[in-house]
Backbone as ProteinMPNN parsed JSONL, in Angstrom:
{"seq_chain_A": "XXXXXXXXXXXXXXXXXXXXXXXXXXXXXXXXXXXXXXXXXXXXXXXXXXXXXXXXXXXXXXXXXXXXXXXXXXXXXXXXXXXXXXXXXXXXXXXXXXXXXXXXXXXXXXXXXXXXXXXXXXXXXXXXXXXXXXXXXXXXXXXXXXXXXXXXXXXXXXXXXXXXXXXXXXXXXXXXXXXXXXXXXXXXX", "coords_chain_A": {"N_chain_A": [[121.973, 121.676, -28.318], [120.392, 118.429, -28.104], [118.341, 116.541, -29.763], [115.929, 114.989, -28.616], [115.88, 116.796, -26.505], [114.838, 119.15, -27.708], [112.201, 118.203, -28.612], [111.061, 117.013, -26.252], [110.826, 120.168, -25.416], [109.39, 121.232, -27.347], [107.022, 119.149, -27.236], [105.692, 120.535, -25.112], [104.479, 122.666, -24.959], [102.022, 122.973, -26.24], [100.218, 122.244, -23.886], [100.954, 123.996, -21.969], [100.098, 126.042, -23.548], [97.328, 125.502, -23.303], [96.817, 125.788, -20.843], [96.834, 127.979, -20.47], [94.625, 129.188, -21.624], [92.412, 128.01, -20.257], [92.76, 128.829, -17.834], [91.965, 131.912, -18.26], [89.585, 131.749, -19.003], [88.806, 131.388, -21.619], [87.186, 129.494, -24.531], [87.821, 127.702, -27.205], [86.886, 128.702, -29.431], [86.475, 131.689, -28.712], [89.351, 132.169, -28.596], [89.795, 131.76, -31.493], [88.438, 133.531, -32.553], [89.482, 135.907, -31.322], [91.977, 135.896, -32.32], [91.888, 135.322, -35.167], [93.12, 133.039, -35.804], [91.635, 129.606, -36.758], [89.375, 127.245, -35.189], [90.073, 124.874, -34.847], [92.998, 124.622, -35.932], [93.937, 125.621, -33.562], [93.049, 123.751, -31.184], [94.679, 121.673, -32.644], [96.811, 122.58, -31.877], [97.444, 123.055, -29.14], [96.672, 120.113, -28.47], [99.469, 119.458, -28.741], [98.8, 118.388, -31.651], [99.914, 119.619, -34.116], [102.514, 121.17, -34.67], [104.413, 123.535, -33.103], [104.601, 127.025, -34.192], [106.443, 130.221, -34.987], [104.667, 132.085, -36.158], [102.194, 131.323, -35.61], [103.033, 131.424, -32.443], [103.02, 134.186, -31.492], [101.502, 135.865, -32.041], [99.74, 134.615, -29.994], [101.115, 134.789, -27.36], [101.182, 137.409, -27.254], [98.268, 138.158, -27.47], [97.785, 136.574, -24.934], [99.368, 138.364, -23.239], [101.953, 137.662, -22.41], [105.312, 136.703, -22.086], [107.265, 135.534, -24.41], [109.022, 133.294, -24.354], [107.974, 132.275, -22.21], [106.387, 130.724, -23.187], [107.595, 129.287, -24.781], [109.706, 128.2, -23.001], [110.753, 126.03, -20.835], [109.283, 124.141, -18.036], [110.616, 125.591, -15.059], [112.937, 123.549, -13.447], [114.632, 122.583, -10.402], [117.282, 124.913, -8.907], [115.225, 126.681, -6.995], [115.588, 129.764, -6.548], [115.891, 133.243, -7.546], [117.818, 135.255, -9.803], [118.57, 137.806, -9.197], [118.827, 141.265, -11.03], [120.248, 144.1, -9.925], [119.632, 147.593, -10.995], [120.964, 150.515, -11.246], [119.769, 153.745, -11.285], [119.277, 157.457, -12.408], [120.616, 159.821, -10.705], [121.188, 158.261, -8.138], [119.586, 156.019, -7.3], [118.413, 152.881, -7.018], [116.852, 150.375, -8.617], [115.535, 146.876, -8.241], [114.014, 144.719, -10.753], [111.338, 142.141, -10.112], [109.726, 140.964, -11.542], [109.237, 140.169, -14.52], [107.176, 140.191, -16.494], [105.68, 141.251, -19.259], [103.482, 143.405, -19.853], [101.794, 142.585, -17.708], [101.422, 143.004, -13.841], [104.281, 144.286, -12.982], [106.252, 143.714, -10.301], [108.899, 145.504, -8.132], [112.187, 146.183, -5.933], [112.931, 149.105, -4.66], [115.386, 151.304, -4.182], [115.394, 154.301, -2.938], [116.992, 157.422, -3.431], [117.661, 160.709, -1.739], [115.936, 163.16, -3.149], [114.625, 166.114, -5.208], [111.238, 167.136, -5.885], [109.468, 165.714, -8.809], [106.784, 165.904, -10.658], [105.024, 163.258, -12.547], [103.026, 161.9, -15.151], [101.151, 159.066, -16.388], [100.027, 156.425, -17.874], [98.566, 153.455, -15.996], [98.285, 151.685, -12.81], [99.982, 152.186, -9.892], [101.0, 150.955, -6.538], [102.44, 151.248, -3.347], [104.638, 149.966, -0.756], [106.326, 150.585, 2.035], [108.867, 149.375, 3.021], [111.715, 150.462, 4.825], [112.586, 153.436, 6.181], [110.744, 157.207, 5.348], [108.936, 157.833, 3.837], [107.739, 160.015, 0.968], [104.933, 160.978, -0.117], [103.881, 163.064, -3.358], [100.37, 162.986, -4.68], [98.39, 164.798, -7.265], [97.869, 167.421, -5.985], [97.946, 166.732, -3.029], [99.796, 165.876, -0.234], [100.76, 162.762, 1.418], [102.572, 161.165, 3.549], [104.605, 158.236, 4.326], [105.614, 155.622, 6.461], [107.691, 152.949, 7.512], [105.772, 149.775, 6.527], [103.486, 150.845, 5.539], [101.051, 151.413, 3.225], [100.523, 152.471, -0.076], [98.141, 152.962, -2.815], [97.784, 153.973, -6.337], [95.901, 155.939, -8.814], [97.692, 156.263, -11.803], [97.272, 158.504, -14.031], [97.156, 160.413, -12.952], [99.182, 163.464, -11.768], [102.168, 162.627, -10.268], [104.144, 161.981, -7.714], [107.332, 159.998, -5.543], [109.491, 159.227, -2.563], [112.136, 159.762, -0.728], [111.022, 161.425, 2.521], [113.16, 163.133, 4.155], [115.951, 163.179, 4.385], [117.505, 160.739, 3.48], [117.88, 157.718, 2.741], [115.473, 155.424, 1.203], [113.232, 152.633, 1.156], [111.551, 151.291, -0.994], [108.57, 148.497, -1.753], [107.349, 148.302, -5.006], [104.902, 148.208, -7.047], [103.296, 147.731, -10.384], [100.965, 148.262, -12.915], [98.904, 147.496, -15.537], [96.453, 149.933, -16.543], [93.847, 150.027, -14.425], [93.814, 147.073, -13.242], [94.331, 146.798, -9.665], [96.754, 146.392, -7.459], [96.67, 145.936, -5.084], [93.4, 145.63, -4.274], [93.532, 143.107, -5.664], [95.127, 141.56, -4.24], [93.419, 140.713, -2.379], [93.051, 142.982, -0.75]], "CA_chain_A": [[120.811, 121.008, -27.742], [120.018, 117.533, -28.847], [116.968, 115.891, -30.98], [114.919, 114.791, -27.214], [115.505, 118.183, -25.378], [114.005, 119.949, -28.603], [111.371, 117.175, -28.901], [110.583, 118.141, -25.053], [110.412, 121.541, -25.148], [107.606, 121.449, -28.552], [105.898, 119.1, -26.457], [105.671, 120.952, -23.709], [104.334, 124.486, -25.457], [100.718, 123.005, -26.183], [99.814, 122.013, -22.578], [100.801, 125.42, -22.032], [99.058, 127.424, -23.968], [95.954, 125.081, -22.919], [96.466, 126.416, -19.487], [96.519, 129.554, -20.085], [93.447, 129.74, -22.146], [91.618, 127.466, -19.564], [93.239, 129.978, -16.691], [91.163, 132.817, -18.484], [88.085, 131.17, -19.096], [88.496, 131.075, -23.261], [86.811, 128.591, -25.166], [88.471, 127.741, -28.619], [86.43, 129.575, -30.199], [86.577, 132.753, -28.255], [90.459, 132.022, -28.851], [89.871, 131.921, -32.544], [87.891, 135.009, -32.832], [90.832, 137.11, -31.049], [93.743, 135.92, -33.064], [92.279, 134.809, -36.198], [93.138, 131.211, -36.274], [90.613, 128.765, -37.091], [89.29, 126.436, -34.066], [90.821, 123.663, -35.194], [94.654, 125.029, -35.67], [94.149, 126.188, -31.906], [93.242, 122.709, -30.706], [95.616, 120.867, -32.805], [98.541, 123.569, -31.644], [97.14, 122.834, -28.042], [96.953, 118.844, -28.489], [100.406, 118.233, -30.16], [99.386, 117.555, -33.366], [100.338, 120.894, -35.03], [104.033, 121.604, -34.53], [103.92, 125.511, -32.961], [105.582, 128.168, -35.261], [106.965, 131.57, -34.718], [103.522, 132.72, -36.854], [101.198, 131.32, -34.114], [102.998, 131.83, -31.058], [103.342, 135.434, -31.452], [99.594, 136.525, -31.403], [99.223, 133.853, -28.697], [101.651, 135.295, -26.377], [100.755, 138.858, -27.287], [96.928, 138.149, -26.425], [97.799, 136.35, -23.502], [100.143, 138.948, -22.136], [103.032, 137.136, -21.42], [106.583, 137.137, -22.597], [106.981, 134.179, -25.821], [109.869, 132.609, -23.49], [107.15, 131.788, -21.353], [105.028, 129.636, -23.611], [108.239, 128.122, -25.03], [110.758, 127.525, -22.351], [110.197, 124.061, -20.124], [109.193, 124.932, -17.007], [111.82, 125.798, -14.418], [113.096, 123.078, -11.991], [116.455, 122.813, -9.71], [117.288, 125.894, -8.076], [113.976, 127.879, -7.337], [116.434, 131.059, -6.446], [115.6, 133.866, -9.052], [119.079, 136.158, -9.528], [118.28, 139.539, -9.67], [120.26, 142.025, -11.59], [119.981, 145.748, -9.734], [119.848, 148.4, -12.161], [121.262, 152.347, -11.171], [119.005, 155.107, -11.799], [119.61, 158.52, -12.134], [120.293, 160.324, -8.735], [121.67, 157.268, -7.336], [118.299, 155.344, -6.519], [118.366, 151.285, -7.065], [116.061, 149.546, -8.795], [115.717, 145.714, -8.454], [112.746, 143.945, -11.296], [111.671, 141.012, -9.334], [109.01, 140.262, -12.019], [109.337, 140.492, -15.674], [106.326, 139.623, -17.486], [105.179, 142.164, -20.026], [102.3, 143.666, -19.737], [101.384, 142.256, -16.542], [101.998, 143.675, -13.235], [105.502, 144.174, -12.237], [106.915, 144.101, -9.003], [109.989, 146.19, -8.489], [112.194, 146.741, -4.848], [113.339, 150.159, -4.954], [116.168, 151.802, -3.13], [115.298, 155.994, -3.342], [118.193, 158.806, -2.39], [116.782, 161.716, -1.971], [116.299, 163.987, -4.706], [113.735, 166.678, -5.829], [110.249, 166.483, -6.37], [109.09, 165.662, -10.106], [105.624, 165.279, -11.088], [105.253, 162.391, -13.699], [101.978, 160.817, -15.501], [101.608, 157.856, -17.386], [99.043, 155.251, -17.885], [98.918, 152.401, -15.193], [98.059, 151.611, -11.256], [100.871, 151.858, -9.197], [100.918, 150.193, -5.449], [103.792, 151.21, -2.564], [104.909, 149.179, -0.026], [107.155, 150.999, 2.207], [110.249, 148.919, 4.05], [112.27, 151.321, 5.46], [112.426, 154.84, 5.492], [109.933, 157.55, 5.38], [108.319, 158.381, 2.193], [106.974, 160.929, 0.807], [104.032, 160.692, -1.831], [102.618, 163.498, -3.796], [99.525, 163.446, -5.735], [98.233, 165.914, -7.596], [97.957, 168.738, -4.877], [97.804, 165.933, -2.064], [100.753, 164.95, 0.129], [101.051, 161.869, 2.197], [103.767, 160.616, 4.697], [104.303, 156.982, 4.654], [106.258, 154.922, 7.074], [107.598, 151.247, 7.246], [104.653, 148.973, 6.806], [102.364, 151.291, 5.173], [100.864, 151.01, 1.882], [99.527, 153.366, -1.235], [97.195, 152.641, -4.113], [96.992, 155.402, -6.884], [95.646, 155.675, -10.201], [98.959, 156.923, -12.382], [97.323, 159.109, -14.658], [97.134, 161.83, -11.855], [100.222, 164.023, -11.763], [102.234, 161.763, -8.982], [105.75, 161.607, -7.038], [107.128, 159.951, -4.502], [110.687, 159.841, -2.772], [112.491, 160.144, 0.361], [110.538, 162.305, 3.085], [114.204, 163.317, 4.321], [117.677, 163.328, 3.983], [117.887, 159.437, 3.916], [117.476, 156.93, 1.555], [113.921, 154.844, 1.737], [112.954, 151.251, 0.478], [110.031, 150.15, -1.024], [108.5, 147.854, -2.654], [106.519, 149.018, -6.35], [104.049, 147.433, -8.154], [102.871, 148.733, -11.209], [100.362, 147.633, -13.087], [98.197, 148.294, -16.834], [95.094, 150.737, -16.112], [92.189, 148.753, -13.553], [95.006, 146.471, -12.374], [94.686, 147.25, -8.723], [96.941, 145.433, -7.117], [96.054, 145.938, -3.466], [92.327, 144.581, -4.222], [93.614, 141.999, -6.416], [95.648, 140.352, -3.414], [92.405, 140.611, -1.344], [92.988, 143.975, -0.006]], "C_chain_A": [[120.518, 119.782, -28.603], [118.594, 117.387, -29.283], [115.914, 116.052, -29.82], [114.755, 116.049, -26.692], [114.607, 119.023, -26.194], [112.559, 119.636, -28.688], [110.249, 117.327, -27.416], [109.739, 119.102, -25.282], [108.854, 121.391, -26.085], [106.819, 120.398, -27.634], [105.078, 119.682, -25.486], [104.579, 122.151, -23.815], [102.71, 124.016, -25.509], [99.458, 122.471, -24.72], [99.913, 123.217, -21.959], [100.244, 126.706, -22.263], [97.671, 126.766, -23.797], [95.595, 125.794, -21.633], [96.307, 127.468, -19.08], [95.241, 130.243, -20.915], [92.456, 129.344, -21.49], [91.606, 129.168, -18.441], [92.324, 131.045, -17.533], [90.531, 132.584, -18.73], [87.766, 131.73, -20.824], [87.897, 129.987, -23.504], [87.788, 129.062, -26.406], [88.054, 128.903, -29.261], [86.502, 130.966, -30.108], [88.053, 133.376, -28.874], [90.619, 132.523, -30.414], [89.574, 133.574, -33.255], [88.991, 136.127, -32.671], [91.597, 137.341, -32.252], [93.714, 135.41, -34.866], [92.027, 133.671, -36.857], [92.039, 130.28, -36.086], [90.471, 127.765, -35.356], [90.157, 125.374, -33.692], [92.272, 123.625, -35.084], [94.966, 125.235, -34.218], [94.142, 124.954, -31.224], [94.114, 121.755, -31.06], [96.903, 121.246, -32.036], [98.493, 122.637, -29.688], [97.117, 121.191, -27.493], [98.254, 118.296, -28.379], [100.391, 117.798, -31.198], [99.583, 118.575, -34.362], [101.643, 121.494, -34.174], [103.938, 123.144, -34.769], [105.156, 126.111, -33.793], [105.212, 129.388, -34.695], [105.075, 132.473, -35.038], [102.06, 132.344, -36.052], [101.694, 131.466, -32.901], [103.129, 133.003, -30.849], [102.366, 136.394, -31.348], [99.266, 135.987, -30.253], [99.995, 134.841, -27.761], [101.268, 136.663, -25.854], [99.26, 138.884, -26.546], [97.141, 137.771, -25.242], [98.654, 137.373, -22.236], [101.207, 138.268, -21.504], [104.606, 136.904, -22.649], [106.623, 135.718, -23.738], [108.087, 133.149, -24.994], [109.146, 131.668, -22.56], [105.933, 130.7, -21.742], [106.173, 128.856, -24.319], [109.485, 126.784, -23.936], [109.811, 126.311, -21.384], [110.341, 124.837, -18.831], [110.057, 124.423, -15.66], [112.167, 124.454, -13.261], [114.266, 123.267, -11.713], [115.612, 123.788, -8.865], [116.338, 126.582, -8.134], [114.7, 129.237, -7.236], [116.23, 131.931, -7.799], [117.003, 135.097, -8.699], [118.346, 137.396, -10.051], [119.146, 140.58, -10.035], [119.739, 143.742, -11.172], [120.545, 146.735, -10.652], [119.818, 150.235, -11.691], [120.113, 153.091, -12.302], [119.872, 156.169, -11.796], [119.27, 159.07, -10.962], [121.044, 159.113, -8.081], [120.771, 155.978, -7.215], [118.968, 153.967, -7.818], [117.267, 151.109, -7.59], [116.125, 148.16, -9.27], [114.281, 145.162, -8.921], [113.067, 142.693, -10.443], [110.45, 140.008, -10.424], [109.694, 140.687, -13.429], [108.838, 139.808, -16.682], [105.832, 140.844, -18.206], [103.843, 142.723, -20.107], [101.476, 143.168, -18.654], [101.412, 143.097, -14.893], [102.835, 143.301, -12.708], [105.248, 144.907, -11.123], [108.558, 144.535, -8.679], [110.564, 146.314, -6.702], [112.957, 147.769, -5.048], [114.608, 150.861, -3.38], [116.248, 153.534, -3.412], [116.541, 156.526, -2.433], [117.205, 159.8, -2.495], [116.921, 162.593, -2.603], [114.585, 165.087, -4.864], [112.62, 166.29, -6.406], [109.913, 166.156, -8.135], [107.903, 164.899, -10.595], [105.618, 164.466, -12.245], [103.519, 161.94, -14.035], [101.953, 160.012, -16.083], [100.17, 157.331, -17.362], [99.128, 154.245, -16.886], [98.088, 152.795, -13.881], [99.388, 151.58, -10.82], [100.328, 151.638, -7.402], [102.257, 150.872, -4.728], [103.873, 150.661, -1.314], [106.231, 150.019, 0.48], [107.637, 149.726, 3.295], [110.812, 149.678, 5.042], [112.472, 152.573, 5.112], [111.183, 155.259, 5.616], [109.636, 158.159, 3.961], [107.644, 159.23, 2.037], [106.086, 160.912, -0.594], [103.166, 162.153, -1.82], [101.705, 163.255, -4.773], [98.433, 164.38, -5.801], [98.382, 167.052, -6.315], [98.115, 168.17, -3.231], [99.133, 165.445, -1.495], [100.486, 164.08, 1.38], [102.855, 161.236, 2.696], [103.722, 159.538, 5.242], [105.319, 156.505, 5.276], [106.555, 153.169, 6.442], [106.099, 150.951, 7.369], [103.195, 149.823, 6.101], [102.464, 151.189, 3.831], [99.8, 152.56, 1.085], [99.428, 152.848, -2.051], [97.269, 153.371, -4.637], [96.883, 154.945, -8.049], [97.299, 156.636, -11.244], [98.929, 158.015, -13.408], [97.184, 161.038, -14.007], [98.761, 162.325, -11.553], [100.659, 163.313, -10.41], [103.956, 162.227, -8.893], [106.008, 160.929, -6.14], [108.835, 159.688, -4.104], [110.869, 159.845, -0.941], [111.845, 161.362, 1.166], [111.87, 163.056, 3.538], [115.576, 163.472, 3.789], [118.088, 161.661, 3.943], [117.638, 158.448, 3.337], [116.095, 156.184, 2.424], [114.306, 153.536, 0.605], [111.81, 150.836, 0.094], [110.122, 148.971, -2.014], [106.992, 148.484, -3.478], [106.179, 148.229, -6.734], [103.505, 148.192, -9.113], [102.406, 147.9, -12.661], [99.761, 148.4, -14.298], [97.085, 148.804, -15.368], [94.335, 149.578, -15.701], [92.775, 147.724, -12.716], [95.202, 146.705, -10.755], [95.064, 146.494, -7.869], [96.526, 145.254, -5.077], [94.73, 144.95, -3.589], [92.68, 143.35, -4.716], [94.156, 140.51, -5.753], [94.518, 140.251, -2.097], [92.541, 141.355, -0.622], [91.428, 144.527, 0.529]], "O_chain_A": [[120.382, 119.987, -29.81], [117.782, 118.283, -29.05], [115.107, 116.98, -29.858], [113.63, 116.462, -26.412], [113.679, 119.612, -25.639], [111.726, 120.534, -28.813], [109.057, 117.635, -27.443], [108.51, 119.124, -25.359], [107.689, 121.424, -25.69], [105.778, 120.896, -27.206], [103.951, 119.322, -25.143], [103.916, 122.509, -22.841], [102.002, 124.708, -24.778], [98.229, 122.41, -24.733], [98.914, 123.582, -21.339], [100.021, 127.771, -21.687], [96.741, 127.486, -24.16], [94.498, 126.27, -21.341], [95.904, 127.961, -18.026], [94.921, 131.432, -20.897], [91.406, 129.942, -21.726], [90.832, 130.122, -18.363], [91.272, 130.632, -17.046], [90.115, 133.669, -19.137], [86.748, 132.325, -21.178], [88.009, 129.211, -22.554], [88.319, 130.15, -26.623], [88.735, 129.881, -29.569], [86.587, 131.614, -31.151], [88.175, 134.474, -29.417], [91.364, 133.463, -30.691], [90.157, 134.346, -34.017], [89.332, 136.97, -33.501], [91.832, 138.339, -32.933], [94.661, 135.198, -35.624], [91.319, 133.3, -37.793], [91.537, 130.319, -34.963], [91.405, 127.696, -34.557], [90.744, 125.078, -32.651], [92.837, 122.824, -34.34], [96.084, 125.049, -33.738], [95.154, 124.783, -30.545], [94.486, 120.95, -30.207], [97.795, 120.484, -31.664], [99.333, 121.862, -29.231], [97.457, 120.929, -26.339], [98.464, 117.126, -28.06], [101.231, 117.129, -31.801], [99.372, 118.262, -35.534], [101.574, 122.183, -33.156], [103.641, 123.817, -35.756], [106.309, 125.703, -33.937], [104.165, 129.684, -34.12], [104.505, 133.234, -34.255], [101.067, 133.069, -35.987], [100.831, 131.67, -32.046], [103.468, 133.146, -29.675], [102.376, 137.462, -30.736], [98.591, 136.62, -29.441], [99.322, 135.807, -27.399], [101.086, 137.053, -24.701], [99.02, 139.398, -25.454], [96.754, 138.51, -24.336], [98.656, 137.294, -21.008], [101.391, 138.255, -20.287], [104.606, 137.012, -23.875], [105.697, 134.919, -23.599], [107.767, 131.97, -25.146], [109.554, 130.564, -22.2], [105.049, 130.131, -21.102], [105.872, 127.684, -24.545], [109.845, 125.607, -23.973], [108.631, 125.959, -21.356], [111.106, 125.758, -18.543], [110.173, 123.257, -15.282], [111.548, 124.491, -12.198], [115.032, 123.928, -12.414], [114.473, 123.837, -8.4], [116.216, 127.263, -9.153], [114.251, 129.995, -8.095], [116.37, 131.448, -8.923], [117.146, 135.668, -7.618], [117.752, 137.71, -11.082], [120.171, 140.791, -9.386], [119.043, 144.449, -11.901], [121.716, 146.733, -11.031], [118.852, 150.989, -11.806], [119.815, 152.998, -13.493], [121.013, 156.08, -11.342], [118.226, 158.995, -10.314], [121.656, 159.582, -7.121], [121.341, 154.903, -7.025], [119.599, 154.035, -8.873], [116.387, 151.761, -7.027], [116.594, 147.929, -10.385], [113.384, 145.037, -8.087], [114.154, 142.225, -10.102], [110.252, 138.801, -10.281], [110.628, 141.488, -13.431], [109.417, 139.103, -17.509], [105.482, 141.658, -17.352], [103.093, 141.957, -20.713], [100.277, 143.415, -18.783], [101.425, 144.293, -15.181], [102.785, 142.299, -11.994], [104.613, 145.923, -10.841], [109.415, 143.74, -9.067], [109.63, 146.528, -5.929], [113.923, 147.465, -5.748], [114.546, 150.817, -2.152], [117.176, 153.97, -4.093], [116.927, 156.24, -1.299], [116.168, 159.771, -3.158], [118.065, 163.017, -2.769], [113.516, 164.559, -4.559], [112.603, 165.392, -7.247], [110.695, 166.939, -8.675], [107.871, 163.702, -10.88], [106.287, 164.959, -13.153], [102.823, 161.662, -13.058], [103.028, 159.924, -16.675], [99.27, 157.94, -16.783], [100.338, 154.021, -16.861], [97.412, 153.817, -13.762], [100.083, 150.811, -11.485], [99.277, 152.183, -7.064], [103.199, 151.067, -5.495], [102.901, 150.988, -0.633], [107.144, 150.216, -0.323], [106.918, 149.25, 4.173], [110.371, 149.542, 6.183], [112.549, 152.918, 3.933], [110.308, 154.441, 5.896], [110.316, 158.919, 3.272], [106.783, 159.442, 2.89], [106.474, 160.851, -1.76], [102.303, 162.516, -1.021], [102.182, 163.289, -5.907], [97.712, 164.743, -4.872], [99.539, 167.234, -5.935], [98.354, 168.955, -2.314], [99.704, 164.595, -2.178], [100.005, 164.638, 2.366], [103.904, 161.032, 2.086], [103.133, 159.363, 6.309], [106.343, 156.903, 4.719], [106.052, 152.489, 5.549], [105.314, 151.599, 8.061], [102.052, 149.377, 6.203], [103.505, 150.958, 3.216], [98.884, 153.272, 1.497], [100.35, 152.124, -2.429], [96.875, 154.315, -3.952], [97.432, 153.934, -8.487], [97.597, 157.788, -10.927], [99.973, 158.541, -13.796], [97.15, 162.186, -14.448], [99.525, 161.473, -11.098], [99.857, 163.285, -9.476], [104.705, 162.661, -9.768], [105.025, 160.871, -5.402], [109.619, 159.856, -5.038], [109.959, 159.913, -0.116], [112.035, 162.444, 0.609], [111.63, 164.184, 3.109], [115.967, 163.932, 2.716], [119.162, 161.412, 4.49], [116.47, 158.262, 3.676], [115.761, 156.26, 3.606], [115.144, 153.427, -0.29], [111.094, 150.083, 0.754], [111.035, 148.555, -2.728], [105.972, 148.93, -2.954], [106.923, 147.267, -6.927], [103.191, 149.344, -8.815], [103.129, 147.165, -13.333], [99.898, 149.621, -14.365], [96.914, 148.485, -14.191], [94.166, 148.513, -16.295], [92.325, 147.486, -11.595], [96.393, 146.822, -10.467], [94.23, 145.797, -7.293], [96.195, 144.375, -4.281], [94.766, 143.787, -3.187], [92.113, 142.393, -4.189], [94.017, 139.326, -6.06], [94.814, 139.763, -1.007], [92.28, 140.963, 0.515], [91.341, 145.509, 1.266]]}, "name": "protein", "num_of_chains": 1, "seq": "XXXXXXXXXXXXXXXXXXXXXXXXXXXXXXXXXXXXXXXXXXXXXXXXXXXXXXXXXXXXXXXXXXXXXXXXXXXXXXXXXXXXXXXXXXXXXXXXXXXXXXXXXXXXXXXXXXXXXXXXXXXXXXXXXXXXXXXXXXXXXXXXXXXXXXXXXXXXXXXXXXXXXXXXXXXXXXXXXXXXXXXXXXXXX"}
C-alpha cells in the first residue's frame, strides 16, 4: 500500500467515528466519560489532528459496538455485491451470515434438515422469518407452526427450538439480536 492510500484511510477514521457518536446522540463529553479519554483527545482524534492509534480505537469500537475494521477500513465502493461464505452445521443444516457486526444484530439465512428437538437458552432476542417450508417453533411448553411468510419474535432466555415441522428441509431467515433488541419493533413492526 503506498504513502496516499495510508494517508486516506487515517483521514478517513475521524469523520467516522464523528458519525457514529453523532448517530447515538453522544456529546464529547459523554464520549469521554465512557472510555476515559479526555474531551479534547476525542475531538482532536475526530478532527484529524490526532493521528488514531491501536490504544484509542479499541475502546472506541468496543463502546460503539462495531467491528475495528469498520472504523478503519475506507468505505466500500465498486461492486456493492456482498459474497457470502455458507457455513455446514451439524445435521446437515446451512447457515449463511449476511451481517457481521459484533454485537449488533445479526442476520443469518438458514437452511434446516430435519433433526430432533433440542431445547437451548442463551441471552439475546431472536426474530424468524420463514421462506419456505414449515417450521416448527417450540417455546418453553408452547408449540407453534409457522409457514412461508410468517414471522416469530421471542425472548431467548426461555428454553426455545425450532426446526423443520416435517420430513423436509425449511428456510428461514434469523435475526438475533443482544437482550431488548427486538428486531420486529425496531423495523416498525
Amino acid at each position: 500500500m503506498t504513502g496516499p492510500d495510508i494517508t486516506s484511510i487515517l483521514d478517513g477514521i475521524g469523520p467516522r467515528l464523528r458519525a457514529l457518536r453523532l448517530g447515538r446522540a453522544l456529546t464529547l463529553d459523554d464520549l469521554a466519560e465512557q472510555t476515559g479519554f479526555s474531551a479534547s483527545t476525542l475531538s482532536r482524534l475526530e478532527s484529524g489532528h490526532r493521528r488514531p492509534t491501536l490504544d484509542l480505537l479499541i475502546p472506541l469500537a468496543h463502546l460503539y459496538r462495531v467491528a475495528l475494521d469498520q472504523l478503519v477500513a475506507p468505505p466500500v465502493t465498486g461492486d456493492p455485491r456482498v459474497h457470502l461464505k455458507p457455513q455446514r452445521h451439524r445435521g446437515g443444516s446451512i447457515v449463511v451470515p449476511l451481517t457481521q457486526y459484533p454485537g449488533r444484530i445479526q442476520v443469518f439465512k438458514q437452511v434446516l434438515r430435519p433433526r430432533e428437538p433440542d431445547m437451548v437458552t442463551h441471552e439475546g432476542y431472536e426474530w424468524l422469518y420463514v421462506l419456505a417450508g414449515t417450521v416448527r417453533l417450540l417455546i418453553g411448553e408452547r408449540e407453534q407452526i409457522l409457514k412461508p411468510g410468517e414471522v416469530a419474535e421471542f425472548d431467548t432466555t426461555e428454553p426455545h427450538w425450532f426446526g423443520p415441522a416435517d420430513d423436509t428441509t425449511v428456510e428461514i431467515l434469523h435475526l438475533f439480536g443482544p437482550q431488548g433488541d427486538r428486531a420486529g419493533r425496531s423495523h416498525g413492526s
